[in-house]
C-alpha positions in Angstrom: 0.0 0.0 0.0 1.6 3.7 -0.7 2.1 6.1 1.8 -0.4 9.1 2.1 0.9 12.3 1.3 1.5 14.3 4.8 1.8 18.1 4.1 3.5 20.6 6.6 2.0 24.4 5.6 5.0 27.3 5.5 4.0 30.1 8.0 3.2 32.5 5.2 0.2 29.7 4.6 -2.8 30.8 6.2 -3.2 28.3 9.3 -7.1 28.4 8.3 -5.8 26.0 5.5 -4.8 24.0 7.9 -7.4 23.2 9.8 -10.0 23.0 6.2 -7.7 20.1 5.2 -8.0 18.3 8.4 -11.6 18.6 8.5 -11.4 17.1 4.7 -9.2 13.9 6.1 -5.8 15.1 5.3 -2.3 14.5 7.8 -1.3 18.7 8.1 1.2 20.5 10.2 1.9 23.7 10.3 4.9 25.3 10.9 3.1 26.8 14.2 2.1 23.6 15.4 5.4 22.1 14.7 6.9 25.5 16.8 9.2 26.4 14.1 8.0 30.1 13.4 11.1 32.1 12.2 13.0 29.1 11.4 14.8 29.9 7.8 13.5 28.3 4.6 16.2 25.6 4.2 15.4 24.5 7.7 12.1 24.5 6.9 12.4 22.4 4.0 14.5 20.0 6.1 11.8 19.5 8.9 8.9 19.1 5.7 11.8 16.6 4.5 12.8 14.7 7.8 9.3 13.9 8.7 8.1 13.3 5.2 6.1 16.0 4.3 4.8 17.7 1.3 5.9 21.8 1.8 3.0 23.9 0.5 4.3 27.8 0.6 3.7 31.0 -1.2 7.5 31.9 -1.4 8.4 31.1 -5.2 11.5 32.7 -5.2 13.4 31.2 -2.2 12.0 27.5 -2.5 12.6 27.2 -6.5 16.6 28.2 -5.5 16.2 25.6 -2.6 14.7 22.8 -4.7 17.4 23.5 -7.6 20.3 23.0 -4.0 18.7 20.2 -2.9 18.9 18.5 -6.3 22.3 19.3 -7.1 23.1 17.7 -3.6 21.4 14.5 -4.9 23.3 14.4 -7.6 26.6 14.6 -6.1 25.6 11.9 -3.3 25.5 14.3 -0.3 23.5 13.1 2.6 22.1 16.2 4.3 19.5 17.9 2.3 19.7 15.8 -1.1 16.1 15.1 -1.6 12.6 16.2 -0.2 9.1 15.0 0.2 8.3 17.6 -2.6 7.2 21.1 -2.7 4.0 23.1 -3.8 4.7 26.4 -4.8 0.8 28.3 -4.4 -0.4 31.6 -5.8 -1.7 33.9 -3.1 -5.8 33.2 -3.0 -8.4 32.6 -0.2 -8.1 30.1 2.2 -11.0 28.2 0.7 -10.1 28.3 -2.8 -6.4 27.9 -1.7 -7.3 24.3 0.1 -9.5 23.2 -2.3 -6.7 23.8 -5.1 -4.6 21.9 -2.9 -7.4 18.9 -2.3 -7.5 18.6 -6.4 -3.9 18.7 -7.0 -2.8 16.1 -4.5 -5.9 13.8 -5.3 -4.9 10.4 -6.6 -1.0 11.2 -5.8 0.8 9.4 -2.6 4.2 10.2 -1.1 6.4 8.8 -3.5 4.9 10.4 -6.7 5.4 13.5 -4.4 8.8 12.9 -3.6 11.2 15.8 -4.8 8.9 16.9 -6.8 8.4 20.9 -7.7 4.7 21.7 -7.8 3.1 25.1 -9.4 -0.8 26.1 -8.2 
């Protein structure tokens, strides 16, 4: 059986999305609950990564430079930070429309389909 996808929301995510994906089923975290407010965005993409998480942020600029690092480290074998659980980059909208967006383009998918994976919604 394939693993679920788990998603942990960056803090510029409204936390609203949070709680309207847990209400529709789905395993969320954010980066409030997991107490790493302030935290910069490479650790931040190491937590979504160590715990196996989907990253779902608004930040294009920062996590498309990260996810380009990340791979480069996979290519050249190093350990720390050489893959991810995959990251959704998501245009600025309301909460609602925001989670439903987020509902429809992870429908059907589990972790490993996920799995350093660079996302646009």
């Amino acid at each position: 059986m394939s693993e679920s996808i788990r998603i942990y929301l960056d803090e510029d995510v409204n936390v609203l999305v949070g709680e309207m994906l847990r209400a529709r089923g789905r395993d969320v975290l954010t980066t409030r609950d997991a107490a790493n407010l302030g935290i910069d965005d490479e650790a931040q993409l190491s937590y979504a990564a160590a715990t196996n998480r989907v990253f779902i942020t608004h930040n294009r600029v920062d996590f498309e430079r990260l996810a380009v690092r990340f791979f480069e480290r996979a290519l050249t074998g190093e350990s720390v930070g050489g893959s991810h659980s995959g990251i959704v980059i998501a245009y600025r909208r309301p909460s609602r429309e925001l989670t439903l967006k987020i509902l429809q383009t992870l429908k059907g998918l589990n972790a490993a389909d996920m799995s350093n994976q660079l996302r646009y919604i």
